[in-house]
C-alpha positions in Angstrom: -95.9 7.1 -73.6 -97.1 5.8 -76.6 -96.4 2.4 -77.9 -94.1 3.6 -81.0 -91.8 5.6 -78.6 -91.7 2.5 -76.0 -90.1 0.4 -79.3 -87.9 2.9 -80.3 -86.2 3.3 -76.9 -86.0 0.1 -76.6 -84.0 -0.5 -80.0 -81.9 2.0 -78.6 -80.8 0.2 -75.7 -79.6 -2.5 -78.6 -82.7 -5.1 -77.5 -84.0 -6.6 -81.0 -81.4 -3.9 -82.8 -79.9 -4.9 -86.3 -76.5 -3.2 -84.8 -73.5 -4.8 -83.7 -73.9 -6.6 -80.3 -71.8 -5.7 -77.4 -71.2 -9.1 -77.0 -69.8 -11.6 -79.5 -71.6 -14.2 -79.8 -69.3 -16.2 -82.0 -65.8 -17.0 -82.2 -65.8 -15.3 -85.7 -67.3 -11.9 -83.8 -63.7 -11.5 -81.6 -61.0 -9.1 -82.4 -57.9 -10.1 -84.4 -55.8 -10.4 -80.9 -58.6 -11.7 -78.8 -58.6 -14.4 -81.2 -55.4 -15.2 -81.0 -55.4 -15.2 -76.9 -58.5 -17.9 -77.0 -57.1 -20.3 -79.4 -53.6 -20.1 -77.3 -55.5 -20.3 -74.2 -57.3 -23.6 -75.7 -54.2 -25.3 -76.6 -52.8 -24.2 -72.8 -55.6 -25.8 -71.5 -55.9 -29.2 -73.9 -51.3 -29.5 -73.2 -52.1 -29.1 -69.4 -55.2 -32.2 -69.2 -53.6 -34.2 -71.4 -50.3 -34.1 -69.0 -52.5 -34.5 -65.9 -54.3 -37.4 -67.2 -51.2 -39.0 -68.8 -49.1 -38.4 -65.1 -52.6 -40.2 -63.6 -52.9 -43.1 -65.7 -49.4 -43.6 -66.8 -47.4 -42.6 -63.1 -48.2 -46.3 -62.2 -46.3 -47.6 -65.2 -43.5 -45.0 -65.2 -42.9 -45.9 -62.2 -42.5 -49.1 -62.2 -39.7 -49.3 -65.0 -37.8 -46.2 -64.4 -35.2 -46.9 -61.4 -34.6 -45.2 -58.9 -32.8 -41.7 -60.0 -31.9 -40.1 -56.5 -28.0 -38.6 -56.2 -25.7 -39.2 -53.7 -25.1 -36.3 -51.6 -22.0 -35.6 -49.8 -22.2 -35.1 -45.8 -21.9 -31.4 -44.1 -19.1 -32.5 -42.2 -16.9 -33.6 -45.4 -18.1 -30.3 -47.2 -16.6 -28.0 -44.6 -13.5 -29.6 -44.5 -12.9 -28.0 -47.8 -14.7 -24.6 -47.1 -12.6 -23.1 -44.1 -14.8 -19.6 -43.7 -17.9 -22.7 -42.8 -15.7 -24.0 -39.9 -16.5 -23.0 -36.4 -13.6 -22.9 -34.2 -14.7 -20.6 -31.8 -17.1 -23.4 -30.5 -14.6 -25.9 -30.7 -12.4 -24.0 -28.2 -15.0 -23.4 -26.1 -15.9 -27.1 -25.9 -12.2 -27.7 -25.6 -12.1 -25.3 -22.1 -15.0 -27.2 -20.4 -14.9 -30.6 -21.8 -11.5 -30.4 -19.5 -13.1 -27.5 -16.9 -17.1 -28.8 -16.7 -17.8 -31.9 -18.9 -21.1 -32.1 -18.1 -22.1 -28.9 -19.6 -20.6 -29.7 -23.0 -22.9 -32.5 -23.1 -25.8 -30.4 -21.9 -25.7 -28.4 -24.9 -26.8 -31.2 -27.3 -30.5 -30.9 -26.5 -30.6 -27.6 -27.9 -28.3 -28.9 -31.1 -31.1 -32.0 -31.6 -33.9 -29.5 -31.4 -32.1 -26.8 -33.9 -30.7 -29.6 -36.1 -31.9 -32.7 -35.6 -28.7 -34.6 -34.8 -26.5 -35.7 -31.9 -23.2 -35.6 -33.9 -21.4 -32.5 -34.6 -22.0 -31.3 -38.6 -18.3 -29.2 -37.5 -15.2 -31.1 -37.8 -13.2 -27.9 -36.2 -13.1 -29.9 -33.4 -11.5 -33.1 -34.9 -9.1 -30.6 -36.8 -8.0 -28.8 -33.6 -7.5 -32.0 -31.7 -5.9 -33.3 -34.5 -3.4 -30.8 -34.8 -2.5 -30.7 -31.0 -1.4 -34.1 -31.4 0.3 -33.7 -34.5 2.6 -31.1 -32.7 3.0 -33.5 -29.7 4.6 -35.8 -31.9 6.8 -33.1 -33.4 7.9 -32.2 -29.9 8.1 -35.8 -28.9 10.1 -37.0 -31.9 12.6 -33.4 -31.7 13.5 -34.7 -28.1 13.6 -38.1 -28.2 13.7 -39.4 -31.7 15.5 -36.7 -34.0 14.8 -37.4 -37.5 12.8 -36.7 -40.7 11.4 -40.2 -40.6 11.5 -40.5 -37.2 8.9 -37.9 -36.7 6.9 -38.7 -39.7 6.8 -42.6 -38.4 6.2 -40.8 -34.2 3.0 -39.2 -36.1 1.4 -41.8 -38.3 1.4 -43.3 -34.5 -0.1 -40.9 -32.4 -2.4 -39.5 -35.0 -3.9 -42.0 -37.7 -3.5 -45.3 -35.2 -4.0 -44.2 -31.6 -6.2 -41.4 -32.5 -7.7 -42.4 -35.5 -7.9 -46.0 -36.1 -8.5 -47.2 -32.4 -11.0 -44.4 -31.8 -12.9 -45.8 -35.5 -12.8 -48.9 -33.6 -13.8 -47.8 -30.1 -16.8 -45.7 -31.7 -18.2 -49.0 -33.5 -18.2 -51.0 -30.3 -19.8 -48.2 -28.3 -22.4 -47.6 -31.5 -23.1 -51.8 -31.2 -23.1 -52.1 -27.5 -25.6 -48.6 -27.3 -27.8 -50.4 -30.0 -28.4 -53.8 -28.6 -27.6 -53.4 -25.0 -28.1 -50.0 -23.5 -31.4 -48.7 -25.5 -34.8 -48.8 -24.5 -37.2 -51.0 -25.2 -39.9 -49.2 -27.3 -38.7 -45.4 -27.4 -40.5 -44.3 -30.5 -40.6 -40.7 -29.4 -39.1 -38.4 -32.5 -37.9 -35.0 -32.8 -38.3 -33.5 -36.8 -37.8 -36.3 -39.4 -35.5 -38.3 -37.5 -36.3 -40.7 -34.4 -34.8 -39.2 -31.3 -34.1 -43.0 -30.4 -31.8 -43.3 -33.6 -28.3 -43.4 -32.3 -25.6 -42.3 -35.1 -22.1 -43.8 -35.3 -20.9 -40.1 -35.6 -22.1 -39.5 -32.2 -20.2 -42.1 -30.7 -16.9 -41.3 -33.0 -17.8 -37.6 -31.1 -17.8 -39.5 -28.1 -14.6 -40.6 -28.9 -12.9 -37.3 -29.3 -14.2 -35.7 -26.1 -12.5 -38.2 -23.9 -9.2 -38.2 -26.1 -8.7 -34.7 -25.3 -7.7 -36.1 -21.8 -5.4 -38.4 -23.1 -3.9 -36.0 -25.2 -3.3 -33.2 -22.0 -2.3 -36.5 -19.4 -0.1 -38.3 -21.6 0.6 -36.1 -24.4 1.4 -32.7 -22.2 2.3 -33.5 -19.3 3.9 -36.7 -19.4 6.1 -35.0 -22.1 6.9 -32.7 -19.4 7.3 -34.7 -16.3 9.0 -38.0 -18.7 12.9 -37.6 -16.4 10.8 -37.9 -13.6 8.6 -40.6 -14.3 11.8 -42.7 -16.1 13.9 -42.7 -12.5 14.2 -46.1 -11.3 12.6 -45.1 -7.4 9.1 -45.2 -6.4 8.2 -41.5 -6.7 9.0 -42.0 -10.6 7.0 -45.3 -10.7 4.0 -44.1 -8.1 3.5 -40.6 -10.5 3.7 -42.1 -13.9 1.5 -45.3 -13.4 -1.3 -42.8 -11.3 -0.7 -40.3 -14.7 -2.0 -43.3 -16.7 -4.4 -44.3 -14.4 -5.9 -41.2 -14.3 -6.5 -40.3 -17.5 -7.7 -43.3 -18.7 -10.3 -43.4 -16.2 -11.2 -39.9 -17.1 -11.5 -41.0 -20.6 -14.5 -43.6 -19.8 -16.2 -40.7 -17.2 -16.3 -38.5 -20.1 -17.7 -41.7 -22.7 -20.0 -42.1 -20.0 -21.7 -38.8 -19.9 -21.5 -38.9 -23.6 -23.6 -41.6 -23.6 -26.2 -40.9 -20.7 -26.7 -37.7 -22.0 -29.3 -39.4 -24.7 -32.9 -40.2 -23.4 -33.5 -43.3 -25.2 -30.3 -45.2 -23.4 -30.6 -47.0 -19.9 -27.7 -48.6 -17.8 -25.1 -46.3 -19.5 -23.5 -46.7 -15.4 -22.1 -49.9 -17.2 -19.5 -47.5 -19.1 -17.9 -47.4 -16.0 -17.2 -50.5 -15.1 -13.7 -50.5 -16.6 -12.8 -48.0 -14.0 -13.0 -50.8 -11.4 -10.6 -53.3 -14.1 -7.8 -50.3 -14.0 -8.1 -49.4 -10.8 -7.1 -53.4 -10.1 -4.2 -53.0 -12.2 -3.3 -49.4 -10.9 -2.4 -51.4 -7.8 -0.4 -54.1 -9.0 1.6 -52.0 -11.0 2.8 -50.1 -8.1 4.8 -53.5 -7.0 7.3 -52.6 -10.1 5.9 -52.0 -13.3 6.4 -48.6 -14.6 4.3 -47.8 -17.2 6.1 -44.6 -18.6 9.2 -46.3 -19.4 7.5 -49.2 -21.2 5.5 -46.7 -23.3 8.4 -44.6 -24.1 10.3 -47.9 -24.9 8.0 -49.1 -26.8 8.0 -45.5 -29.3 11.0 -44.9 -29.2 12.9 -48.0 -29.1 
């Protein structure tokens, strides 16, 4: 080949070649909208590094002057008070059944809610609701057979439900949380489960706590001492010997139950204590039998 036909087909493949590049090599050699994409893309890029660097340099003093902005958020267990399809009241039967059947395997059941949830209260107030409105009909019944009246009833169920159930249990649940806290949990449990400690005790827990064991009280002394009541009122020993064991009963099963509720958790130890009041009633069970009927003076004291 000769030299002359070596530099034309070399000019042809654009190499030293007055044409047109294929490439531009300026920003005045790019099409009308290519144009418009770069400089676009240049002000993208000069917005985004002058954010970055102003969030690295100036995040310090932000900061330090703006307070803190985070909202409060309402609890999951006030929400579904207000959104009945949330509420789960199959469960809550169930627990019903076997916190009076098999208490142990209600409380066996809240290793699985800590793993899936992270808590040891319920998120479901079904449960309070339920229980709350089995005593509220107690009263009813109560106050129809014993105190007829409007206000009667009305007074018969701020009673049962806001101050026995309510307000004592508030205060029973803060003692427990306190006494858990400083008395009964181990030293140095730092194991966690999730965000949470697993050694963090909540005061929910122990209101839950609470609620088990009240369901006793409410079948014992709400059921079936509304029931048995002309029997246990007769002024002979069978009246006196069935009423005060009624009482003595239940409130013994109420401190069992608070006691599995509360050696159910890992990081508590001498949770056996619980039980010591068993002992107390069981001291007072037997004194009583000497003449103090304890049916009467409760149903005196309602109703008077």
């Amino acid at each position: 080949m000769s030299k002359r036909s070596l530099v034309q087909n070399i000019q042809g493949l654009g190499i030293n070649s007055p044409s047109t590049p294929i490439l531009p090599t300026s920003i005045n050699d790019l099409p009308p909208d290519d144009l418009a994409s770069f400089r676009s893309g240049r002000t993208t890029t000069s917005t985004i590094r002058s954010k970055s660097s102003s969030n690295i340099f100036g995040s310090g003093r932000h900061s330090r002057l703006k307070p803190s902005t985070s909202s409060f958020k309402i609890p999951i267990y006030i929400k579904r008070f207000f959104k009945p399809p949330t509420l789960d009241f199959e469960t809550a039967i169930w627990e019903i059944f076997y916190l009076i059947a098999s208490p142990k395997r209600v409380y066996k059941s809240l290793y699985y809610q800590k793993q899936t949830k992270n808590r040891w209260a319920r998120d479901d107030p079904s449960f309070v609701i339920l229980l709350s409105l089995f005593i509220t009909l107690s009263a009813v019944a109560w106050g129809v057979a014993y105190s007829p009246g409007i206000l009667s009833i009305l007074r018969l169920i701020l009673y049962m439900v806001f101050i026995d159930f309510f307000i004592v249990g508030f205060i029973i649940s803060t003692i427990g949380w306190i006494l858990a806290n400083k008395l009964f949990k181990k030293k140095n449990y730092n194991e966690s489960i999730g965000a949470v400690s697993e050694g963090d005790l909540e005061w929910a827990y122990c209101f839950d706590i609470h609620c088990n064991a009240y369901l006793i009280i409410w079948v014992a002394l709400y059921m079936i001492q509304f029931i048995l009541l002309p029997i246990l009122k007769m002024n002979n020993f069978l009246g006196l010997f069935l009423g005060n064991t009624l009482y003595f009963a239940s409130l013994s099963y109420y401190f069992v139950i608070t006691f599995y509720g509360y050696n159910a958790l890992p990081f508590l130890e001498h949770t056996q204590l619980i039980l010591f009041p068993i002992g107390v009633l069981g001291v007072l069970y037997f004194i009583s039998l000497f003449g103090f009927n304890i049916a009467r003076t409760m149903t005196d004291y309602y109703f008077s």
